[in-house]
Structures are given as structure tokens and as C-alpha cells.
N, C-alpha and C positions, 0 to 999 in steps of 0.2 A: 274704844277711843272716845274722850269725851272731847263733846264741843257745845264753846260757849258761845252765843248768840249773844250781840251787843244792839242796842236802838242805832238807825241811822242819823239819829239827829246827836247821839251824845257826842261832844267832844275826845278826839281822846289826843293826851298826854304829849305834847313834844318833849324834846331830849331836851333837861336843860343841862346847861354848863358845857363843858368840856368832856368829849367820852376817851374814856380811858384808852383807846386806838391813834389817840394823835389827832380827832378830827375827820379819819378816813369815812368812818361810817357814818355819820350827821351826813357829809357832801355825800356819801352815796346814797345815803338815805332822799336827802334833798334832791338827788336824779332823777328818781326811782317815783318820788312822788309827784310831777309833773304828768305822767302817763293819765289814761282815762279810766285803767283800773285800779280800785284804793288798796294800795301795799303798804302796810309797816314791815320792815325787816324781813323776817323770811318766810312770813303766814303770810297769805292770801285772800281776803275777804270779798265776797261775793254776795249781792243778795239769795234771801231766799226765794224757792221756787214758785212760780205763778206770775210775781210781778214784770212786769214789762215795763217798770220806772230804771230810767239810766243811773248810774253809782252817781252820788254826788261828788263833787267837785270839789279838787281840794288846794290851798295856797300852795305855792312854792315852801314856805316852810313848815308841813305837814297837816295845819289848822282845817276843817270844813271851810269851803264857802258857803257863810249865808244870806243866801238871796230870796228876797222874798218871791219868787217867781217860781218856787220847786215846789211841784205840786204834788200832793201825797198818794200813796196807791190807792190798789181797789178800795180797801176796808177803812181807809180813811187813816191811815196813817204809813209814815214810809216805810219803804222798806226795812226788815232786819236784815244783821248783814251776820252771816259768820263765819269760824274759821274754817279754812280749807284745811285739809287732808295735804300732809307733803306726795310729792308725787314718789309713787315705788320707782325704787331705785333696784333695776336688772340685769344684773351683770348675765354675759352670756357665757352659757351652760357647758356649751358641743366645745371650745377648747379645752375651759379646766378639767370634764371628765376625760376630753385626751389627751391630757396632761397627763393626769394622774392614772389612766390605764400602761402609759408609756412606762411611765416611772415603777409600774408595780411590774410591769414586763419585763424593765432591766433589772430589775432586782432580782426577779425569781431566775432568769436565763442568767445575770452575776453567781445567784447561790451554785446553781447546774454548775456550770464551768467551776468554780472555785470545787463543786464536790467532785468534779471528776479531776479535778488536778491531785486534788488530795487522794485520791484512790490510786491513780496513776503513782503518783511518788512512795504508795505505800507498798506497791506489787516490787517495785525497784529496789526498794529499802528490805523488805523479805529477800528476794534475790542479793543484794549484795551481801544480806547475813550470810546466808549460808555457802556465798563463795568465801568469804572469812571464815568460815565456822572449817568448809575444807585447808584451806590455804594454811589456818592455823595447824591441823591436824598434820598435814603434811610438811610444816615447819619441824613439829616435835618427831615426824618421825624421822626426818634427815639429822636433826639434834643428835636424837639416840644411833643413830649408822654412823657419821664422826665419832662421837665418843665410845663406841664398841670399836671400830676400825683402830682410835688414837690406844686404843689399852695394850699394855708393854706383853702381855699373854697373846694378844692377835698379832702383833709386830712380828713376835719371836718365832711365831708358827710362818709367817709368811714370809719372814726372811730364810727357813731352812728351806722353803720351796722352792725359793729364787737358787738356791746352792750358798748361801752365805753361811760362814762360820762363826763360833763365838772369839772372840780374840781372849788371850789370856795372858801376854804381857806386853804393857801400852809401851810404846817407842817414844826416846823426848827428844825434840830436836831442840840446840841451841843458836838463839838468833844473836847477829852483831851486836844487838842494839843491850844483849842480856840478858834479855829474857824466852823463858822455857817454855816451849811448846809440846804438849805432851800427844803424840799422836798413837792409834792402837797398831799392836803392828801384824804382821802379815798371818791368816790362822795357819792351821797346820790339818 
């Protein structure tokens, strides 16, 4: 970091004109300078070390006071003054690391559960194939037992069991209405 060291006697700079903030920062500035230590803006200037001469003294609108009555340091001249060091800015540690162990905790104990759902739904999904896989099999083979039972060769063998004959001349009956109904008529 570099720092520049300035003479306590040089003048330095006030704002001029109008600052592009509206004014805010001149009047804070003009606050800010009234105190006993010398602040421009947001650096800090402090003498250097050893002397035990007071900062000088500055107008209300940023200017030194010079009075002939300020007497110079040890070596004969006043003090230098320079800039300070902003102060470290330290955020505290012990939340955001347990912030951030929480959040990797939910995450890993999220994957867990999400892998055991998925494992779970896949033992279920196995399982229901293969009650399909039966269900279907046992579809085809009730298919094939109706269509052997419906065949006119299985009927004809199971009608002689019963005792039923074959007819061999159909009977017609005739209705009011005129039409023929042909029914088979009794075997022999």
C-alpha cells in the first residue's frame, strides 16, 4: 500500500463550485472539518510518529489556520501528516461458515432422500412389470381356452355329451305379422 506524506503547512484544495451530489458532500464535508482531527473525505491524516505537536487547525471551510503562534516540532519544522490506512472491514466468520455447512448438509441429506426415492420407485416399477408380464400371459392363455371352447368341432363333441342330437329338418313357423320363422325341429 502506498502512502503519501504531505507538509503540514501546505494548503490543500477546497471543493470548488458545485459537487456533483447536490451539495450533500461539501456540507458534510464542512461538518466533518470543524472536529480536532484533519479529515478530508474518507482518508484520515494523522501526524507522523514522535511528534507531540497538536494537528493544526482548520476553518470551517476546510482552509489551515494560520496563526502565527504554531510552534514547529522537534527538528524544526511541523509536523508531516499522512494518509491513514482505511480501517479493515470484518465481517463475522462463525455465521457464514454455518451458513454454508447447513446448506451443504441440506443438500447432501436432499440428494440421500431423493436417491432413496428413486430406488424405492424402481423396486415397485420392477415389481409391477412382472405382475404385467404375468397378467398379460394369463390374458393370452384365457384368449386361447375361449377360442378352443367357441370352435364348432369342441361345441359338437360337447353337445353329444350333454345327449343332444343333430336336427336334420328345420321347422318354419308362420307369424300374423308374415313372417317366417324357421326353427330346427325335434332330432330323432
Amino acid at each position: 500500500m502506498n502512502v503519501t506524506t504531505l507538509p503540514a503547512d501546505r494548503p490543500r484544495r477546497a471543493q470548488q463550485g458545485a459537487s456533483r451530489s447536490g451539495g450533500r458532500t461539501t456540507a458534510h464535508l464542512a461538518e466533518q472539518q470543524h472536529d480536532d482531527a484533519p479529515t478530508i473525505g474518507a482518508t484520515a491524516l494523522q501526524p507522523e510518529r514522535g511528534t507531540t505537536e497538536p494537528a493544526p487547525q482548520r476553518k470551517p471551510d476546510g482552509r489551515p489556520d494560520s496563526r502565527p503562534d504554531s510552534k514547529p516540532g522537534r527538528d524544526g519544522q511541523r509536523p508531516r501528516l499522512r494518509v491513514a490506512p482505511p480501517a479493515p472491514v470484518s465481517a463475522p466468520r462463525a455465521p457464514f461458515v454455518a451458513l454454508v455447512l447447513v446448506l451443504v448438509l441440506l443438500g447432501v441429506i436432499g440428494i440421500l432422500v431423493l436417491n432413496t426415492r428413486i430406488a424405492e420407485n424402481a423396486f415397485k416399477l420392477d415389481a409391477l412389470r412382472t405382475k404385467q408380464s404375468t397378467l398379460d400371459r394369463d390374458e393370452e392363455r384365457l384368449r386361447s381356452d375361449l377360442a378352443n371352447k367357441e370352435s364348432p368341432v369342441t361345441l359338437a363333441s360337447r353337445a353329444k355329451q350333454l345327449g343332444l342330437v343333430p336336427s336334420r329338418t328345420p321347422a318354419f313357423l308362420l307369424l300374423p305379422d308374415g313372417t317366417k320363422l324357421e326353427m330346427p325341429g325335434p332330432g330323432k
